[in-house]
N, C-alpha and C positions, 0 to 999 in steps of 0.2 A: 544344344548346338547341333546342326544338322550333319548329317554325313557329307563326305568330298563330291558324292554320286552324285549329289543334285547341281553339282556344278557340274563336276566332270562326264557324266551322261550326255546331255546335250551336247557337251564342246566337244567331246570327241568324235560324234557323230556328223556336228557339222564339217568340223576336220576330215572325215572320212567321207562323206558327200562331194566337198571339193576336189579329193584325188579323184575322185572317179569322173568327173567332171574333166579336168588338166589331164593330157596327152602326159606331159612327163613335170617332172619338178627340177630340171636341172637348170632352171633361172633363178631357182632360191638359192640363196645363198644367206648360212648355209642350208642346203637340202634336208630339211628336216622333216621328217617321217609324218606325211598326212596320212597315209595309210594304217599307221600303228601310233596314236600319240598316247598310248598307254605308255611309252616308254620317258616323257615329260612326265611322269609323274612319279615322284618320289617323297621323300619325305627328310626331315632338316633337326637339328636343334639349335634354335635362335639362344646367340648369348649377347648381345649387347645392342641398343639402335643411340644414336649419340646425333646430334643438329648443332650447326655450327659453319664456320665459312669451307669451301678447300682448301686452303691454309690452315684451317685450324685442325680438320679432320684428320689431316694428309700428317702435318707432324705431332698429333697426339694419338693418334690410330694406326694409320697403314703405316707409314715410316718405320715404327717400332716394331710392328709387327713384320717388317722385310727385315728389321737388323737381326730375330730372332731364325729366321730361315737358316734351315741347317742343309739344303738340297736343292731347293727350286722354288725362284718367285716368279708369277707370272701377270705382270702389272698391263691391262686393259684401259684405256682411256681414248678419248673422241680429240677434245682440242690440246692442243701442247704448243706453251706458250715461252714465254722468258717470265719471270714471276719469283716472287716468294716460294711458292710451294717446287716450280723446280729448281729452285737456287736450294732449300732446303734437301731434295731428294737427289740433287748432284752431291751436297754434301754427306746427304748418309750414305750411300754407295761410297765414295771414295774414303771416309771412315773407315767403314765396315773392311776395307781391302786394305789398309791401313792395319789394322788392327790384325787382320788375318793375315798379313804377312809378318806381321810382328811373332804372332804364334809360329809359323811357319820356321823363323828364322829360330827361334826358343828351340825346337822338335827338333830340329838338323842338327843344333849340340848338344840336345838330350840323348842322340841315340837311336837307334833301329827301332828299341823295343818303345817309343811314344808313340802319343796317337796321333796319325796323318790327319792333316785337315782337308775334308771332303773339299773337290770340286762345287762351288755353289752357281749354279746357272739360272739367271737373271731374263727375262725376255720382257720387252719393254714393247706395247703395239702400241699404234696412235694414227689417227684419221688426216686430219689437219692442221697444217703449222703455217702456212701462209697462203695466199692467194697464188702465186707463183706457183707455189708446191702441187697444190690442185689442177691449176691449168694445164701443165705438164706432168701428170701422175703418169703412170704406165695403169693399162686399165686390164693388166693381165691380172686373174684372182692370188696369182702368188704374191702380189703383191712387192714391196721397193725395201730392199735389206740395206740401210743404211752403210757402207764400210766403215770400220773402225775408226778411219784417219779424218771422218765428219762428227766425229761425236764434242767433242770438245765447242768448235765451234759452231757448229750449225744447231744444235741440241744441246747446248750447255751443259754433258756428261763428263767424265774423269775420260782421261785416257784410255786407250787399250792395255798400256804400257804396268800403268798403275793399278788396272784393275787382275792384270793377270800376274803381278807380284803378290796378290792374295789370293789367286787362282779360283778367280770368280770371271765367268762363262758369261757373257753381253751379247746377248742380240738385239738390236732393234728395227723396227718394220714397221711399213706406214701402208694404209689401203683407202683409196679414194680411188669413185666411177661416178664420172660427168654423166649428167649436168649438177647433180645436188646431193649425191649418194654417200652422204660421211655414215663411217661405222661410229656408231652413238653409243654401245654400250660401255660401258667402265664399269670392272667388276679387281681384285688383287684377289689370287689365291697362294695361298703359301705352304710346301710340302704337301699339295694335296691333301691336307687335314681341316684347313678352317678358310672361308671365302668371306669378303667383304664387299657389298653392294651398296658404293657409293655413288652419288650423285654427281658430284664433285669430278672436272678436267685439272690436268697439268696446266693452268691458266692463273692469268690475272683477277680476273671480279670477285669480290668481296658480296658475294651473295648465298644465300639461307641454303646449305646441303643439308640433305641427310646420310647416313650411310648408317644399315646392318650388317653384320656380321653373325655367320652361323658356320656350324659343323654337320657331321651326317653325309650322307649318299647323295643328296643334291650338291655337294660342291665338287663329286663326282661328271653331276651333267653338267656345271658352268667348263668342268677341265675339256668336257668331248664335245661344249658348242667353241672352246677357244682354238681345238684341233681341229675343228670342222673347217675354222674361218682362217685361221694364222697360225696352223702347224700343220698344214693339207700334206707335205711332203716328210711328217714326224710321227710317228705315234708313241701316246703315251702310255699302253698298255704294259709297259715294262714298270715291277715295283719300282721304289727309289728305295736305296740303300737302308739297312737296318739302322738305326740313330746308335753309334756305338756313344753310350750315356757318360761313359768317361772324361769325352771333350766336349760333350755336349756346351756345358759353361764355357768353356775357352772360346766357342767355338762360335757361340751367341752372345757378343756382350749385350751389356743395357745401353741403355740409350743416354745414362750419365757416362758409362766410360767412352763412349764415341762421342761425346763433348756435343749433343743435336740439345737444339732448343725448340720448344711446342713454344706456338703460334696463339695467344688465346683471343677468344670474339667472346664480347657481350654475350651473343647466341648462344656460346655454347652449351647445350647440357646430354649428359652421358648418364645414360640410366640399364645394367646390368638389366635381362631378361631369364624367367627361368626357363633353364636350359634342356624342357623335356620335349620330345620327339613329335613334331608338330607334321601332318599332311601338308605338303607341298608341291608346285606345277614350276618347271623352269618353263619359261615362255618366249623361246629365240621369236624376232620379225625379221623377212629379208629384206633387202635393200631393194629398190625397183628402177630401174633408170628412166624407164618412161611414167613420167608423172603424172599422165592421164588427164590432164588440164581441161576444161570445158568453160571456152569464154565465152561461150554466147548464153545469156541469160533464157533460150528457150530450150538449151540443149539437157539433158537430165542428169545429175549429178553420177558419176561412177560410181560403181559397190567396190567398197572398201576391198583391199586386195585379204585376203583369206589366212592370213598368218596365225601361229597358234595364241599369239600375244591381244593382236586386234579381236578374233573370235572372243577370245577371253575376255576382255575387258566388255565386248557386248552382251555377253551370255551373265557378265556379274549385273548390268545394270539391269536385263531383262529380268534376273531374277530375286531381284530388291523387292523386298517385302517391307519393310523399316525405315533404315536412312540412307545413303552415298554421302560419304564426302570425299570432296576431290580437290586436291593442292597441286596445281599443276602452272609451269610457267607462260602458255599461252595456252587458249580454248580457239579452235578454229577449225576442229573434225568436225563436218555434219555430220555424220554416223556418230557420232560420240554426244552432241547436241539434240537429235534425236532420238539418241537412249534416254537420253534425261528427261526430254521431255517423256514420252511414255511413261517413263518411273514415275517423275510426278503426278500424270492421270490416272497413276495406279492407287495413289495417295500416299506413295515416298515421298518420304521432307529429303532434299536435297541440299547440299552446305558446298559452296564454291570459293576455293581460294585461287585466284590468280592474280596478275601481274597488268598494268596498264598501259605501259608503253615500253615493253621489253623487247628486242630486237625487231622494228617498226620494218625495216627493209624487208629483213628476211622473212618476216610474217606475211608483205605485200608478194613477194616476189614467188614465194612456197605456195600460198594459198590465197591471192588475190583478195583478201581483205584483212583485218586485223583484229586481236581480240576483243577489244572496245565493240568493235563493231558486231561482231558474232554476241557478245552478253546483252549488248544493247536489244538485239533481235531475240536472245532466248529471254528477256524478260517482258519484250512486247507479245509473245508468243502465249506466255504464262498467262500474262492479265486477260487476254483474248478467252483462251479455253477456260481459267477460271472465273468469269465472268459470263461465258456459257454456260459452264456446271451449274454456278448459283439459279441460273434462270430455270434448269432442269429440274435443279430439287426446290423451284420454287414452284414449277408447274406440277412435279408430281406430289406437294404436299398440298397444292387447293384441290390435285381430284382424288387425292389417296383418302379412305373413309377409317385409315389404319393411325393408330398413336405415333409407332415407328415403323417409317416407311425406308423399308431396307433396298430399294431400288436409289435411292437419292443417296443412301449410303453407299454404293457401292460406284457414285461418282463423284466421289469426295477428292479434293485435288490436294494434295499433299503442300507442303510449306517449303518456300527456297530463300534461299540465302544466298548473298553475292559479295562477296568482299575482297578490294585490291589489297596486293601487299604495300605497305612501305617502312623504311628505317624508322626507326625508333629517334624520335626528334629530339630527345634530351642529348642521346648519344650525338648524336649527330651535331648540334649545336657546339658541343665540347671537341668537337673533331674524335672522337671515341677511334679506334683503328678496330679494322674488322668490324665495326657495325654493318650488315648487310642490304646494299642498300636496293635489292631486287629477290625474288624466291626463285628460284632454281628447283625445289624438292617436286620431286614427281610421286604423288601417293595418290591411292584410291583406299577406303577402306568401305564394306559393303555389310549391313545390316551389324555389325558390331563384330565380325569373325572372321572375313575372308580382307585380308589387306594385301596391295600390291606393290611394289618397290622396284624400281628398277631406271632404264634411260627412256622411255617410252613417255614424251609429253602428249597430252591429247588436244597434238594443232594436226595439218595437213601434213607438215612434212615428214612428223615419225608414225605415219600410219600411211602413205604414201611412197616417201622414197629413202628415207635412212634405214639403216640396219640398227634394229630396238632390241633391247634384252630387258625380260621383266622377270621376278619372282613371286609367285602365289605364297601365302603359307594363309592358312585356316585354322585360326586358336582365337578364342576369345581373349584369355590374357594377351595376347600379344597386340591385337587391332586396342585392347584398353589401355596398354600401355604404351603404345604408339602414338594414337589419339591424345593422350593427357598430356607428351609430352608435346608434343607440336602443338598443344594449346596452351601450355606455360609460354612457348618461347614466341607465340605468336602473339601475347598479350601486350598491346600496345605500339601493334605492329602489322595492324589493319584498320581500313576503313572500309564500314558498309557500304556499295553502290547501290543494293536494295533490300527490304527485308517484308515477306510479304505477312507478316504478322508480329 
């Protein structure tokens, strides 16, 4: 396995060429350090990666893992919808405060000398919840604090009332900037010990997530990019409270004694990682409100805005030696289109998963064509060059006087693969629930060791104008145990559109 250096050399480089380029960075948001991105780099231990709907994630994963919080949950998500998953996560909360006032009320006729139940503060952010909500945002970066007296109805949450009888601390906050600028990432972290990077909104679709979870010093930088963005006026450099281990149990039921039910999908499968200290990159994208549009077919396409996430994702494909595979819900970056092809003229086999007719509008309206159309053109583009190649090593082996002619080799075009998602037609027939019936997972995995997870699709609009959050980690085990699992669950759950061998 190669060292992080040969990643992280050039991306930091290019990152530090851009600053000196940019007058100032205070249109990112958030303002993340081109000047120093030594400070993205940390390192992690992966304990689990699990695929399945967000419903199934949401209450077999993060749910459980917010009833366990003994200080502070801090739940990140893009859309928030009315749904299974928040009708569930209205119910664990008001549980959970349920239960802790029940202790509460126990303590008060126990006596001075029992243990108090911690303060547990909850902060819930979220992008989009209706057309209306968007049109009318406030486009200040502190963005919109719901008051308590909407939660119930406009957000389908428990009361104020109810939730501060278990002395549980609710914030909730929403940030959107016209014309197209949703914050995309979704990430839960809980007590600042262990982060979950799901794929998966507070929504309705019944479609393919994934979501890792890991511990370590990187769930440190998701805590200082969620302060950068939605605690600008808080900081979290203050510990949080010693865990007195005493109430710890009283204090965390399970998820049988708060009476919550997991969700299960077909999809699902949950497969334990081991848990040893892997090289890691947090990779914030800011949000951009000018989209940079260029409709005249002679105008030249924009360079990609400079984020440490975009860099990244270019700087893995330029230095593909082996293979990429990429599972992403739309393909409609040319920069990202671009990379691939190079990869392939380098003689990278390439393996594409995406989606055929997944939000059709928002693909036209973001980036003025659609994925269909973009794979159709990287596979016209393929046969063209590799149809060139073949004529080069057929020219230089009628005048090469050589057995092997290492010039013809070294423009050998690599093998691609193109394949839509769909449901799984048995399920589907039976009306199965939670069969998925679109991919949503956003993965990159590059030569078999550097894998990337996060809200970052590779179309126009999350390398243009959403605010993207990614995670590097670099282990062999972990990109093979990644890989095997999304290829269990994708088995019988694609069609090839092309396979050039």
């Amino acid at each position: 396995m190669s060292s992080l250096a040969h990643f992280s050399g050039p991306w930091k480089s290019k990152l530090q060429r851009e600053a000196l380029l940019q007058k100032s960075s205070l249109d990112h948001f958030p303002a993340y350090p081109l000047h120093d991105p030594t400070s993205l780099v940390t390192s992690s231990q992966p304990v689990a990666f699990e695929l399945g709907t967000g419903a199934s994630i949401y209450t077999n994963s993060l749910l459980p893992a917010l009833c366990e919080a003994k200080h502070e949950v801090i739940l990140v998500t893009c859309f928030w919808a009315r749904s299974s998953t928040l009708d569930a996560l209205s119910h664990a909360i008001h549980s959970l405060a349920e239960h802790r006032r029940q202790h509460i009320q126990a303590q008060a006729t126990a006596g001075p000398d029992a243990d108090a139940v911690p303060t547990l503060k909850i902060r819930i952010c979220f992008s989009s919840r209706s057309l209306f909500q968007k049109l009318f945002h406030t486009t200040s970066k502190d963005g919109y604090l719901y008051p308590p007296a909407s939660w119930p109805e406009k957000l389908g949450l428990p009361s104020q009332h109810a939730l501060r009888a278990g002395n549980i601390d609710l914030q909730v906050k929403s940030l959107f900037f016209l014309p197209f600028c949703v914050m995309h990432p979704k990430f839960l972290i809980v007590d600042r010990q262990r982060a979950w990077l799901p794929s998966c909104n507070v929504s309705w679709e019944p479609w393919l997530e994934g979501c890792i979870s890991f511990t370590g010093d990187a769930v440190a930088g998701l805590a200082q990019f969620y302060e950068a963005v939605w605690a600008r006026d808080q900081r979290l450099d203050e510990p949080l409270p010693t865990p007195n281990h005493r109430g710890n149990a009283a204090h965390s039921p399970s998820t049988a004694q708060l009476g919550l039910t997991a969700i299960q999908s077909p999809a699902r499968l949950f497969v334990t990682l081991d848990s040893t200290q892997v090289p890691t990159v947090i990779l914030p994208s800011s949000h951009h409100r000018n989209p940079r549009f260029q409709p005249f077919p002679w105008q030249n396409a924009p360079a990609t805005p400079p984020t440490p996430l975009n860099c990244a994702v270019l700087r893995l494909l330029d230095m593909a030696e082996d293979t990429i595979y990429m599972q992403t819900p739309n393909l409609t970056s040319a920069a990202v289109i671009d990379g691939l092809m190079d990869a392939l003229n380098r003689g990278v086999n390439v393996t594409i998963v995406t989606s055929k007719n997944m939000m059709l509008i928002e693909q036209i309206v973001t980036a003025g064509t659609t994925t269909s159309l973009c794979v159709k053109s990287l596979v016209k583009r393929y046969r063209q060059n590799r149809e060139s190649g073949q004529r080069r090593r057929q020219a230089h082996a009628q005048s090469s006087d050589h057995g092997i002619d290492l010039e013809a080799q070294r423009h050998h075009t690599g093998s691609l693969q193109i394949s839509y998602y769909h449901p799984r037609q048995a399920n589907m027939s039976r009306h199965v629930t939670e069969e998925p019936v679109q991919s949503h997972l956003k993965l990159t995995i590059v030569d078999g060791q550097y894998t990337v997870l996060g809200s970052g699709n590779m179309d126009r609009a999350s390398w243009f104008t959403s605010q993207e959050l990614g995670v590097l980690f670099q282990s062999v085990d972990l990109a093979s145990r990644v890989s095997s699992t999304v290829a269990e669950v994708l088995e019988g759950r694609t069609e090839t559109l092309y396979r050039s061998d």
